[in-house]
Backbone as XML, in Angstrom:
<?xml version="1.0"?>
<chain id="A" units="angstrom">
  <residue number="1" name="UNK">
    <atom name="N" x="54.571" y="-65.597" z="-88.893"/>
    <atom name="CA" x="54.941" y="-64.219" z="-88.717"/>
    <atom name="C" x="54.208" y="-63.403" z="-89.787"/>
  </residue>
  <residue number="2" name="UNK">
    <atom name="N" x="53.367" y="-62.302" z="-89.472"/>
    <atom name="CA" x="52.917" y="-61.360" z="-90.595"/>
    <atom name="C" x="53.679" y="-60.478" z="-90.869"/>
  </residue>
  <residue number="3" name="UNK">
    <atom name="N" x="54.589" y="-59.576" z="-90.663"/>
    <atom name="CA" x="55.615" y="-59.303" z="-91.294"/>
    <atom name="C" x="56.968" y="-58.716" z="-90.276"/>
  </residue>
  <residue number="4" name="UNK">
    <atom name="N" x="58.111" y="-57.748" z="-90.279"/>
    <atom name="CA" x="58.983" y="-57.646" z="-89.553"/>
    <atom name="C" x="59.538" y="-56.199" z="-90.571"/>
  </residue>
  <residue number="5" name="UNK">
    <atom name="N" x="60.113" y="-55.864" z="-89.688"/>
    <atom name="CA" x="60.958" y="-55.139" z="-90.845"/>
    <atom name="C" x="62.107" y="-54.809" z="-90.965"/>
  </residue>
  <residue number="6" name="UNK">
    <atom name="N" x="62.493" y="-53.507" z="-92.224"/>
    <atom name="CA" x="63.987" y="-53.437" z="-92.396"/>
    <atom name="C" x="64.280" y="-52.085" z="-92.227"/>
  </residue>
  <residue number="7" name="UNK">
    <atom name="N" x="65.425" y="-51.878" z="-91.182"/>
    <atom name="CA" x="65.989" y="-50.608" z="-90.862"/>
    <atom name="C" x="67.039" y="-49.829" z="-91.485"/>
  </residue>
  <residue number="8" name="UNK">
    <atom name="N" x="67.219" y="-51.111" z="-92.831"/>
    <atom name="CA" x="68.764" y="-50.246" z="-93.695"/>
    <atom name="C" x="69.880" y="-50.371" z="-92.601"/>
  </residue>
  <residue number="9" name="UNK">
    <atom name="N" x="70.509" y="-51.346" z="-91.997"/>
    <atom name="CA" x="71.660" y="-51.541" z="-90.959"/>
    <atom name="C" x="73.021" y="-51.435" z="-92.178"/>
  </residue>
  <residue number="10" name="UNK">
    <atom name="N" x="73.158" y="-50.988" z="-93.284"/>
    <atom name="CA" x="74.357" y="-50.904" z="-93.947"/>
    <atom name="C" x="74.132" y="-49.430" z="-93.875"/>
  </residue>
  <residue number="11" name="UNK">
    <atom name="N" x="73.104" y="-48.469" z="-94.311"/>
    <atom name="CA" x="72.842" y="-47.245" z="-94.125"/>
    <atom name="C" x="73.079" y="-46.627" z="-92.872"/>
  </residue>
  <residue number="12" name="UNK">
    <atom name="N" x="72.757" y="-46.896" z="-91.914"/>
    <atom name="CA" x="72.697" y="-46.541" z="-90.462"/>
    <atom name="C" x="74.275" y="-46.302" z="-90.454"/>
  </residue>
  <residue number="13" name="UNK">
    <atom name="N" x="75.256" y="-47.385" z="-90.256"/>
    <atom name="CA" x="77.128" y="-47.085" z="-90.612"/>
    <atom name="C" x="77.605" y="-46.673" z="-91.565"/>
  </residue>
  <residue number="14" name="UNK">
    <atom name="N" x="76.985" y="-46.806" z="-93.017"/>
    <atom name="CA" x="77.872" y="-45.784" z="-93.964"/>
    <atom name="C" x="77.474" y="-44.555" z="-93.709"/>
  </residue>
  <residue number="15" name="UNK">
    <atom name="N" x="76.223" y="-43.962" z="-93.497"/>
    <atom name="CA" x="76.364" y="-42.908" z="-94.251"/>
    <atom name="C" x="76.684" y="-41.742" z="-92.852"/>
  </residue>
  <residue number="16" name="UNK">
    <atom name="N" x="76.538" y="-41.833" z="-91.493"/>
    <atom name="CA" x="77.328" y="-41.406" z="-90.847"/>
    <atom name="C" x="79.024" y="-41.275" z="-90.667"/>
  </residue>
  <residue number="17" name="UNK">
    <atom name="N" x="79.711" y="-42.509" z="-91.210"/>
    <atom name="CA" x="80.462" y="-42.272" z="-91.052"/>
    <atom name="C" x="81.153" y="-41.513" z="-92.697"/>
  </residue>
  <residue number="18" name="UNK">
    <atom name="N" x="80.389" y="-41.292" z="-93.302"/>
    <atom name="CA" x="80.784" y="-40.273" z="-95.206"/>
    <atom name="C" x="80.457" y="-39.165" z="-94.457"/>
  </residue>
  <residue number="19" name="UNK">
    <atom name="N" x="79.357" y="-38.858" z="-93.719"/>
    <atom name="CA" x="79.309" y="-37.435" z="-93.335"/>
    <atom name="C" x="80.323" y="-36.920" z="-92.363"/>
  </residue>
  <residue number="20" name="UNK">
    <atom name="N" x="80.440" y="-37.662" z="-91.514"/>
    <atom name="CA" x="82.156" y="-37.051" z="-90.861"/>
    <atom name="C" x="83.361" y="-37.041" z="-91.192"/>
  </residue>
  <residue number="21" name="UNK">
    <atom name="N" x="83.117" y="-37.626" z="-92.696"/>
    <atom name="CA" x="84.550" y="-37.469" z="-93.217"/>
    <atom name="C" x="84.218" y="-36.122" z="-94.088"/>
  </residue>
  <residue number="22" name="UNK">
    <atom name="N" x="83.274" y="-35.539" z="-94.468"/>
    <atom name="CA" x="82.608" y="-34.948" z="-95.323"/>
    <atom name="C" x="83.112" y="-33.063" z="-93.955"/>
  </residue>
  <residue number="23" name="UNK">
    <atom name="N" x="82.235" y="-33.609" z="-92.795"/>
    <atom name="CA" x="82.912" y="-32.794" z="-92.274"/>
    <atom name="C" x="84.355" y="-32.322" z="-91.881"/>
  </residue>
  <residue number="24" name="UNK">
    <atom name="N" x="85.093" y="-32.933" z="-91.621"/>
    <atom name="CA" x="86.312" y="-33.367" z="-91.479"/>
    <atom name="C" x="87.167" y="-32.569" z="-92.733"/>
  </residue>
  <residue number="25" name="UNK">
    <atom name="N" x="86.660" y="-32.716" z="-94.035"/>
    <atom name="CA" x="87.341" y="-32.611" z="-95.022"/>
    <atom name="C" x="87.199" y="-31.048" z="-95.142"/>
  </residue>
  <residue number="26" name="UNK">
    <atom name="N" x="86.039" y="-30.479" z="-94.811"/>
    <atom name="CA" x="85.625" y="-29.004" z="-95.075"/>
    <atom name="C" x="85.508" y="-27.900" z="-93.854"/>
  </residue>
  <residue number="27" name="UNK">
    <atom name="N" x="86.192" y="-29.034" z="-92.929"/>
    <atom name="CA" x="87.243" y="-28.051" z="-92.221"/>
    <atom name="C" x="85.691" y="-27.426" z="-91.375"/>
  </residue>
  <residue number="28" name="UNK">
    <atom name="N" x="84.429" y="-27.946" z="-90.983"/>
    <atom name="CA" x="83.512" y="-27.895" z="-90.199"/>
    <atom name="C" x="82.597" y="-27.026" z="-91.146"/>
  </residue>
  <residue number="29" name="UNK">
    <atom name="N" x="82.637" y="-27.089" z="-92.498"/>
    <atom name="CA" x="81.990" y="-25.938" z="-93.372"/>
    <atom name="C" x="80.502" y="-26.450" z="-93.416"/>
  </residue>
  <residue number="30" name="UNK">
    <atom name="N" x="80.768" y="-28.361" z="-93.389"/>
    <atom name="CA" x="79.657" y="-28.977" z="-94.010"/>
    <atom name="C" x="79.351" y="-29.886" z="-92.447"/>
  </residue>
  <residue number="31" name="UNK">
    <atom name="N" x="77.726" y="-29.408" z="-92.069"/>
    <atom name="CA" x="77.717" y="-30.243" z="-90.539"/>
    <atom name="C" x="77.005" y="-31.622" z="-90.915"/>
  </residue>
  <residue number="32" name="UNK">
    <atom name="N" x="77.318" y="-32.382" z="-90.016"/>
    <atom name="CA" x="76.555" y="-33.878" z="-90.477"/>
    <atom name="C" x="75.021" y="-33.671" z="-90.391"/>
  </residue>
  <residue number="33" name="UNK">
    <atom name="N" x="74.243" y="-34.311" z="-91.193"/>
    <atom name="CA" x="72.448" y="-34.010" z="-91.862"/>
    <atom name="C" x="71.690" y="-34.456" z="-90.445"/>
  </residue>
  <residue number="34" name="UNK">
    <atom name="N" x="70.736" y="-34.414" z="-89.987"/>
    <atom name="CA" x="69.766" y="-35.283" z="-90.240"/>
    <atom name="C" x="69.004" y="-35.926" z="-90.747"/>
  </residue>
  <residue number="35" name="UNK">
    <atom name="N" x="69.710" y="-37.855" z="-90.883"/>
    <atom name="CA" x="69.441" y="-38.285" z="-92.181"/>
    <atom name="C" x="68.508" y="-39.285" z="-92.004"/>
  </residue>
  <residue number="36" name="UNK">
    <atom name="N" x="67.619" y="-39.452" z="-92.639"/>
    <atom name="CA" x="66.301" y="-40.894" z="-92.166"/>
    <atom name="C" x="66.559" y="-41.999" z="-93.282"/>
  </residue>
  <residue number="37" name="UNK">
    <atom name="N" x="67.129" y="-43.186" z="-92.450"/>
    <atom name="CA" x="67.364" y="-44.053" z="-93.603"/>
    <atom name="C" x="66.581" y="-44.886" z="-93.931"/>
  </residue>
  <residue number="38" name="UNK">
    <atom name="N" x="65.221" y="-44.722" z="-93.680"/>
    <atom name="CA" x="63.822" y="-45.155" z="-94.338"/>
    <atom name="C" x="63.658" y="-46.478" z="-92.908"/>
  </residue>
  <residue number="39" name="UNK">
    <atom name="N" x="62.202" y="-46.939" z="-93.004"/>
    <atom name="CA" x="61.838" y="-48.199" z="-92.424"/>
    <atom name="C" x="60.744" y="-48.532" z="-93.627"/>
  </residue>
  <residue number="40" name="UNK">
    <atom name="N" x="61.118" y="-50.144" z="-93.629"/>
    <atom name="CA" x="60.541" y="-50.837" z="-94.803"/>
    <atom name="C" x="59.780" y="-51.853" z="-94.152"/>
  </residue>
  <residue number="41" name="UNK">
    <atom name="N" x="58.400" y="-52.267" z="-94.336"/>
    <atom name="CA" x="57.760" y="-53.666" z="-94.029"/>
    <atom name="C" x="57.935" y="-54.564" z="-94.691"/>
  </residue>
  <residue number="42" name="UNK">
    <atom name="N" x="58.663" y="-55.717" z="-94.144"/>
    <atom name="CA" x="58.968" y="-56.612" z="-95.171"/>
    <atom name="C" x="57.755" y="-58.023" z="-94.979"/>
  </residue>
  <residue number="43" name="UNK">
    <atom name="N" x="57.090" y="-58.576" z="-95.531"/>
    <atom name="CA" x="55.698" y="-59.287" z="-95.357"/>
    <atom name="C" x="56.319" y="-60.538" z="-96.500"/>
  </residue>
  <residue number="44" name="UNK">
    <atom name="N" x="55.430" y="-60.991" z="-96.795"/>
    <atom name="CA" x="55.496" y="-62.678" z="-97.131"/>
    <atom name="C" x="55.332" y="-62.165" z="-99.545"/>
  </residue>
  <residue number="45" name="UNK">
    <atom name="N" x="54.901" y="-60.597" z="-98.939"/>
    <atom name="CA" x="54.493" y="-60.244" z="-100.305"/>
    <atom name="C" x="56.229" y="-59.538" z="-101.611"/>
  </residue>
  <residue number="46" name="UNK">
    <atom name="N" x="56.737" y="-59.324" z="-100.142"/>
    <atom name="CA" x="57.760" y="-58.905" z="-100.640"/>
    <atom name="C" x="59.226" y="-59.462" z="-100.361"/>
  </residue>
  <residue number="47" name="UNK">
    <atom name="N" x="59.232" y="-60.224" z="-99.627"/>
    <atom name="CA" x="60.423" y="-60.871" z="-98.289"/>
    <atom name="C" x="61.218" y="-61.520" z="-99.399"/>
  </residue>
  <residue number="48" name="UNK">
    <atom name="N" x="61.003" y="-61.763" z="-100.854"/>
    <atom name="CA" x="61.851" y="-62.325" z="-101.494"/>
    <atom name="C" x="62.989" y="-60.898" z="-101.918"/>
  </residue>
  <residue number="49" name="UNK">
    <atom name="N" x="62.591" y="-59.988" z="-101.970"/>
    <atom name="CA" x="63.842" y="-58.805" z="-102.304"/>
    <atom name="C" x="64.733" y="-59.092" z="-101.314"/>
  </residue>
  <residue number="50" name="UNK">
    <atom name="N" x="64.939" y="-59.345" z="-99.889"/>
    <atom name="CA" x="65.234" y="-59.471" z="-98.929"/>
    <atom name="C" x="66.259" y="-60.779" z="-98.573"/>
  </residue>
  <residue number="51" name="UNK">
    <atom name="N" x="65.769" y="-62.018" z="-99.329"/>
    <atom name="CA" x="66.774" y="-63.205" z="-99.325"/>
    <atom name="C" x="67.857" y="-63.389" z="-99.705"/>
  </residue>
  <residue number="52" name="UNK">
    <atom name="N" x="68.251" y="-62.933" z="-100.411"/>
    <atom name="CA" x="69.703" y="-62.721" z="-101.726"/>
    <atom name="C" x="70.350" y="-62.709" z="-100.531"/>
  </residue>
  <residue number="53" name="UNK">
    <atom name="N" x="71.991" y="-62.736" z="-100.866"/>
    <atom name="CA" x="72.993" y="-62.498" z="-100.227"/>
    <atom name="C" x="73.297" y="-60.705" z="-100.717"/>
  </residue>
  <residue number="54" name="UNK">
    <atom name="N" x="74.022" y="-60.425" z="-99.638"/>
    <atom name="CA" x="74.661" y="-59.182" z="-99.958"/>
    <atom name="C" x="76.014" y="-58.929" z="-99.608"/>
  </residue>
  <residue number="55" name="UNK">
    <atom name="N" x="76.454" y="-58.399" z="-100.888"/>
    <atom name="CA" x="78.274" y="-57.677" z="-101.349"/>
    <atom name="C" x="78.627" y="-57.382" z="-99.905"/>
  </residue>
  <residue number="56" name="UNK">
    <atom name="N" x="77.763" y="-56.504" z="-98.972"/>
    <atom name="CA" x="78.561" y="-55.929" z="-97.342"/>
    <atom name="C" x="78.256" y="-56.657" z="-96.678"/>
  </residue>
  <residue number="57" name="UNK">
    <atom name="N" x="78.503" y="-58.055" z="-96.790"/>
    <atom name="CA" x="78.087" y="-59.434" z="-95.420"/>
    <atom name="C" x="79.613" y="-59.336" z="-94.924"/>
  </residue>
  <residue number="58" name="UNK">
    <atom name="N" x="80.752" y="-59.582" z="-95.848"/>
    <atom name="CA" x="81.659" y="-59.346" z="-94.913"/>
    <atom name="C" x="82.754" y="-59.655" z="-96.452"/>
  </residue>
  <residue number="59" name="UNK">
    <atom name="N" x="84.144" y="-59.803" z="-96.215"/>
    <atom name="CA" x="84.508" y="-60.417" z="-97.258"/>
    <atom name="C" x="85.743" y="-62.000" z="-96.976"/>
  </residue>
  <residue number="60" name="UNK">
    <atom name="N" x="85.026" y="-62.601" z="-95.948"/>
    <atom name="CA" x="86.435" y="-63.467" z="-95.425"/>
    <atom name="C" x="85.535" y="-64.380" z="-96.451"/>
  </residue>
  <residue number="61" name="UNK">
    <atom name="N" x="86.395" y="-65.977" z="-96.510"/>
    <atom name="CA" x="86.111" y="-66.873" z="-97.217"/>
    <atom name="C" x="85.820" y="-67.966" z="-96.092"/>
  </residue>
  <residue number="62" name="UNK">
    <atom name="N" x="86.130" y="-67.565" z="-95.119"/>
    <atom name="CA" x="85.976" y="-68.601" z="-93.921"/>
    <atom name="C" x="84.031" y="-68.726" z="-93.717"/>
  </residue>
  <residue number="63" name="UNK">
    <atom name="N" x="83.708" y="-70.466" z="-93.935"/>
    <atom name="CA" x="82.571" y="-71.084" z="-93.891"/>
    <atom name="C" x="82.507" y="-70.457" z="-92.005"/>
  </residue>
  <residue number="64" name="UNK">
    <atom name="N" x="80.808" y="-69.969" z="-91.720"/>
    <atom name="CA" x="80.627" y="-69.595" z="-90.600"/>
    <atom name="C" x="80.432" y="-71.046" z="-89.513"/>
  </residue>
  <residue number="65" name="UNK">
    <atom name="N" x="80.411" y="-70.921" z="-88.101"/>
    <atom name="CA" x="80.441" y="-72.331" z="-87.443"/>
    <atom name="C" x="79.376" y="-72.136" z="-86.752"/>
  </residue>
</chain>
C-alpha cells in the first residue's frame, strides 16, 4: 500500500455535536460553523503517529472477539 488516509473520525462526532450544544445554549445566537476537520496522508513515512492506541477507542474492559 503507498499510503491511505486520515479523516479525523473523533472530530467529525465531537465537534458537531459541541456546536449544537453551543447552539442550543445561546438560544440560536451562535449557528453551527462550517468546520473542515482536515485530511491527512498517512504513508509508510509517517504511519507510526497513527499506531498508538487511543483514550476514545471506547472505555469497556471487555477483550474484543
Amino acid at each position: 500500500m503507498t499510503f491511505t488516509t486520515d479523516q479525523q473520525p473523533y472530530l467529525q462526532g465531537f465537534v458537531p455535536v459541541q456546536q449544537m450544544y453551543l447552539y442550543k445554549l445561546s438560544g440560536g445566537a451562535v449557528a453551527p460553523a462550517d468546520t473542515n476537520t482536515s485530511l491527512a496522508y498517512v504513508t509508510k513515512d509517517n504511519v507510526q503517529l497513527y499506531l498508538g492506541k487511543s483514550r476514545f477507542e471506547g472505555s469497556t474492559s471487555t477483550e474484543p472477539t
